[in-house]
N, C-alpha and C positions, 0 to 999 in steps of 0.2 A: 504494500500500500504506500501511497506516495504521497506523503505532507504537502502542502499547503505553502508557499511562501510566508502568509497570513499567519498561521498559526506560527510556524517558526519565530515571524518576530515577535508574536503578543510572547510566546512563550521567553525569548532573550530580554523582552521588556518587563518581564515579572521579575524576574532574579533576582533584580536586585531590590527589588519590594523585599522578595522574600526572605531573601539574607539578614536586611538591615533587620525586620521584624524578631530573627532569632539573634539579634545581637542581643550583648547582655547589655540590661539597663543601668543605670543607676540614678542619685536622687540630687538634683545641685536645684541651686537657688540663683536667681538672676535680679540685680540691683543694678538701676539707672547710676545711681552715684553713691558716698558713705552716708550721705543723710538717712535713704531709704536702707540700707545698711542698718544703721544703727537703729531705725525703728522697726526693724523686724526680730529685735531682741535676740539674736542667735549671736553676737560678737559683740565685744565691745567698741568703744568710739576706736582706740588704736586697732584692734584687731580689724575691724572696718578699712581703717586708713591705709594699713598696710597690706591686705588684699586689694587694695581699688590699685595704691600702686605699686605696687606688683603688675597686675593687669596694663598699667600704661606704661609700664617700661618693656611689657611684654609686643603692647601695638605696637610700639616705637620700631621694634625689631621686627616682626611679621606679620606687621598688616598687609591686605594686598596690596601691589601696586599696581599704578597703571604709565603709560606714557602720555594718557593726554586727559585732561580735566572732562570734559566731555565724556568719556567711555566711564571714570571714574561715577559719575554723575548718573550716568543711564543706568547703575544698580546700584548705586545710594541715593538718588533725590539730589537736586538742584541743591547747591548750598552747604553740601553734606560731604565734601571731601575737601582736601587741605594739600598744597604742594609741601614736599619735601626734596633736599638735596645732601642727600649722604653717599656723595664721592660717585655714584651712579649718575649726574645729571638732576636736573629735574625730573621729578615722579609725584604722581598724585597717590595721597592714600584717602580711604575715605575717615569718618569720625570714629573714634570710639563712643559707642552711644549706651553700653551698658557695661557688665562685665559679671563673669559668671564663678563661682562659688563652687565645685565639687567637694564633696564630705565623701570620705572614705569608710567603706563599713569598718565597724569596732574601731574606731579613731574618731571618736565626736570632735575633740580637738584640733584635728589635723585638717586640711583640705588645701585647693589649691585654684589658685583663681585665673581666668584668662579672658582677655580683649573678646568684646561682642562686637558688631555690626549690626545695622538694620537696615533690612535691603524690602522698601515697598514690594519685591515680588517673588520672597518668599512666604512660602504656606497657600499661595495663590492673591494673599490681600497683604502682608507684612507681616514680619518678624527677624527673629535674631540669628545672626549664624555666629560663626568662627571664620578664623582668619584662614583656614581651608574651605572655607565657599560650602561646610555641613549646617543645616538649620540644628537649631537648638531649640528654640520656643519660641512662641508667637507672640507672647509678652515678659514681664518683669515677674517676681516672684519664685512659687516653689514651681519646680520640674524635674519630670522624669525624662531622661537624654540616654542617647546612646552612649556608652563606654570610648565608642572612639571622638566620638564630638564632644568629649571633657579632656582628651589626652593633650598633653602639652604641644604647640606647635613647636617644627624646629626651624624652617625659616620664611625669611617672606618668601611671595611668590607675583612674579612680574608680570601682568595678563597684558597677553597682545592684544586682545581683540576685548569686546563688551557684550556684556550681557551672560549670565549663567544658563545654562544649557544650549549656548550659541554651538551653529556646527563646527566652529573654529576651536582648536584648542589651544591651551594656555602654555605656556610653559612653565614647565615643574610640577605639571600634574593638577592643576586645581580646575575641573570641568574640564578636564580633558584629558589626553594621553599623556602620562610622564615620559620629561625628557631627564637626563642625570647629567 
């Protein structure tokens, strides 16, 4: 019996539904800034302070980048990225707009935080990813996330082109084929 082109690709376009669904979960917390931090009573004011930065010295280093303010713009919104110049040229990155909190099971103490984004067109209407271009949640607050969209990034990553799930791909992997 001879498949279907059709079924072939619904079937390659499940996988990765299906994968992420058996990924392990876990439980992180996502705060716009230390204020909201602090009033969700899980840390204290320093404890706050020093996961938020943490989280921005983490942007600093691997937010995406882009080469032109424009492509920057077209998956964070008008207004919502910022040029930078570290020895690469001009690069745009966009904002840090949240920043995320994973708790370790049996370690209430411990956790580890890192740089959000919000990109109007993930989840289909907005929310937050990582600086790998993974959604995390669609707002602020408590969340259940994949295991790998809390893991630390290791570095940034340069997008040629705009738009996540563009047919173009990135280099370094982020929506698209890794290059090394």
């Amino acid at each position: 019996m001879k498949r279907s082109p059709t079924v072939r690709l619904l079937l390659m376009g499940a996988a990765p539904v299906l994968l992420t669904a058996c990924e392990a979960q876990e439980e992180a917390v996502l705060y716009k800034d230390v204020a909201e931090c602090v009033a969700g009573a899980r840390l204290t004011q320093d404890q706050c302070q020093a996961a938020f930065d943490h989280a921005k010295s983490e942007h600093e280093r691997v937010a995406p980048r882009y080469t032109s303010q424009s492509d920057c713009e077209t998956d964070f919104g008008a207004a919502k990225c910022q040029a930078v110049n570290q020895g690469a040229g001009i690069q745009y990155i966009p904002l840090m707009a949240a920043y995320a909190l994973g708790y370790y099971a049996g370690r209430p103490n411990y956790y580890q935080s890192q740089p959000l984004y919000y990109s109007h067109t993930t989840f289909g209407s907005g929310g937050y990813i990582n600086s790998g271009g993974q959604p995390v949640a669609r707002s602020t607050g408590n969340a259940t996330v994949s295991r790998s969209a809390m893991q630390a990034p290791t570095r940034a990553v340069t997008m040629s082109r705009s738009g996540f799930g563009s047919s173009s791909s990135a280099r370094g992997g982020w929506g698209g084929s890794s290059g090394s």
